[in-house]
C-alpha positions as semicolon CSV with decimal commas, in nm:
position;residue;x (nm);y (nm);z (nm)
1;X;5,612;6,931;12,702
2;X;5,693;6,589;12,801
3;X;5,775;6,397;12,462
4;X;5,813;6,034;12,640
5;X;5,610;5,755;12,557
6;X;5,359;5,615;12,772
7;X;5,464;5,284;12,940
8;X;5,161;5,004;12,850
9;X;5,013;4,983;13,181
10;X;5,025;5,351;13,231
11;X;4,638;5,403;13,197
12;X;4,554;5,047;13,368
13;X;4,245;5,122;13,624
14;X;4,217;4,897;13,952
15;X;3,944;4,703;13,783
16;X;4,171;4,627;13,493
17;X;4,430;4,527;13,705
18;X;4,234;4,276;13,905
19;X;4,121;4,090;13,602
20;X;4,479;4,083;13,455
21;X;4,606;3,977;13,796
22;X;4,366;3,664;13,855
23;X;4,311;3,563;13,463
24;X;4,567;3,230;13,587
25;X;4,349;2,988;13,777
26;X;4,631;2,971;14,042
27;X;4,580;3,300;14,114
28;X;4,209;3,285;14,137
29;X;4,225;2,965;14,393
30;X;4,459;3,204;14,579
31;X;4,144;3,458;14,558
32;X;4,364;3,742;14,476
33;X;4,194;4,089;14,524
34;X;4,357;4,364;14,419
35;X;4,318;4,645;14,704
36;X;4,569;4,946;14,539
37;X;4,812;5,009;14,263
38;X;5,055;5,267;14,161
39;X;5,340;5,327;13,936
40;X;5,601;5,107;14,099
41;X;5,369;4,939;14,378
42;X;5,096;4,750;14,456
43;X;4,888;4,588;14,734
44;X;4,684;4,285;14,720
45;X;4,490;4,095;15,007
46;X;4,516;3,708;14,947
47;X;4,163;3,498;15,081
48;X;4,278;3,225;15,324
49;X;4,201;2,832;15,210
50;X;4,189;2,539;15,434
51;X;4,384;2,395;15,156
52;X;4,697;2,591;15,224
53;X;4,740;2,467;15,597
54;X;5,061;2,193;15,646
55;X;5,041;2,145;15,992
56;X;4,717;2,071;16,105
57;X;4,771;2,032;16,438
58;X;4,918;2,403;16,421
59;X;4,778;2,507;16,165
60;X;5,027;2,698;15,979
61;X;5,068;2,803;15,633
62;X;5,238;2,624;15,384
63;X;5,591;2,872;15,326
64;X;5,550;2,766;14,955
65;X;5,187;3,009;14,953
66;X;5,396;3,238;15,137
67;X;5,663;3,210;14,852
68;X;5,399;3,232;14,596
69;X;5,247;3,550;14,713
70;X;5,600;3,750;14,730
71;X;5,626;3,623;14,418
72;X;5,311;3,732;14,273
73;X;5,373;4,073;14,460
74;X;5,651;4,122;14,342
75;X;5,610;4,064;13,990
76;X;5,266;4,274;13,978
77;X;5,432;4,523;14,103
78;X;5,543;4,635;13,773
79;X;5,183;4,609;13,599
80;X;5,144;5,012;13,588
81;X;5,470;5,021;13,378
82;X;5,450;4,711;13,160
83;X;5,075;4,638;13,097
84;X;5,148;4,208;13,227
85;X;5,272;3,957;13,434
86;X;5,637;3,873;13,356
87;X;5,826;3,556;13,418
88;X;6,060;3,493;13,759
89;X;6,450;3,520;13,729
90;X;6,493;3,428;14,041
91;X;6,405;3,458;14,362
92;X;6,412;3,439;14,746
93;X;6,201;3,453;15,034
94;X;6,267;3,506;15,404
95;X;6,050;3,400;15,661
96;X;6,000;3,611;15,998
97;X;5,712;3,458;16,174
98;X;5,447;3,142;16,091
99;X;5,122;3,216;15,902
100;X;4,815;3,103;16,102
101;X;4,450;3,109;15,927
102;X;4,362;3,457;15,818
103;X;4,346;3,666;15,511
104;X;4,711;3,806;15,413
105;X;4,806;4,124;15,263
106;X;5,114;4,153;14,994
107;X;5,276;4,464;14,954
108;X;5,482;4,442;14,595
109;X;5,704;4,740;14,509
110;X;5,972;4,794;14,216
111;X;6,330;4,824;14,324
112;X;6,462;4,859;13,967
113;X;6,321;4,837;13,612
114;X;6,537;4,773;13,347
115;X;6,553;4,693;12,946
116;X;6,558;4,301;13,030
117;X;6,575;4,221;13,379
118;X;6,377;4,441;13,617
119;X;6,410;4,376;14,060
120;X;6,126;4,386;14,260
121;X;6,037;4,322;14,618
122;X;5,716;4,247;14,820
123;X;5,625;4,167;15,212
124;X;5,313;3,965;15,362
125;X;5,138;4,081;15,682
126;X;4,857;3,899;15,847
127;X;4,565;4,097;15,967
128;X;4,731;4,268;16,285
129;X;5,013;4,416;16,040
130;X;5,250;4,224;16,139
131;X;5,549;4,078;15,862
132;X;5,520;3,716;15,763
133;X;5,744;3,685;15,463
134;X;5,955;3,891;15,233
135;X;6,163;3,842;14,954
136;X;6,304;3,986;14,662
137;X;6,262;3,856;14,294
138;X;6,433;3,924;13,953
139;X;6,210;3,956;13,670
140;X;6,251;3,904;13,298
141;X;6,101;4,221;13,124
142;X;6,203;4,227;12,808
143;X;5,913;4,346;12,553
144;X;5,751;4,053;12,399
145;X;5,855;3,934;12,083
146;X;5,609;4,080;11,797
147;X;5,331;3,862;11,663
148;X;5,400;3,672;11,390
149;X;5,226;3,732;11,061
């Protein structure tokens, strides 16, 4: 008999996720779509915008999107064990290779939950599979302070 407690996000289904995930208008002008999840991972395909283009001869992607989405990775990557977003620590982003226009997928996984801070990292990949970005973030996970009466 396993006498642990469930963690909040424990019993989260894909559809639950997705609506927790792009409840922030930011994340719904990124049109976030959330394609898996699992207890210390998740994967989430990203709808390319015209808007997010910087050179337009080029046409790349803007690296701050690209930071955005390890970000966002990243921290939903811990949804399944804390029910919520949580705020950035800090972070950092490598870049391996320009983003041209196409849909991108974000891999987010878990590298460490703890009490407070919690590490988590996540990688892009444009349609052919091959890495854009990655990065690594630190995460504040403390439980929320209770409501007050």
């Amino acid at each position: 008999m396993n006498d642990k407690p469930k963690s909040p996000g424990a019993d989260l289904t894909l559809e639950q996720v997705q609506a927790l995930v792009t409840r922030a208008p930011f994340h719904k002008w990124l049109g976030l779509n959330v394609i898996a999840v699992g207890d210390d991972w998740i994967e989430i395909k990203a709808t390319w915008r015209e808007e997010w283009v910087v050179n337009v001869d080029r046409r790349f992607t803007h690296g701050g999107i690209l930071a955005a989405l390890i970000d966002l990775g990243a921290d939903w990557a811990m949804v399944k064990k804390l029910g919520r977003g949580v705020p950035t620590i800090d972070m950092r982003v490598d870049y391996h290779a320009i983003a041209l226009p196409g849909d991108l997928t974000i891999k987010g996984k878990v590298i460490r939950m703890g009490g407070q801070f919690s590490t988590a990292e996540a990688s892009i990949f444009d349609a052919q599979g091959k890495l854009l970005a990655s990065g690594r973030g630190t995460y504040f996970t403390a439980p929320p302070p209770p409501p007050k009466s």
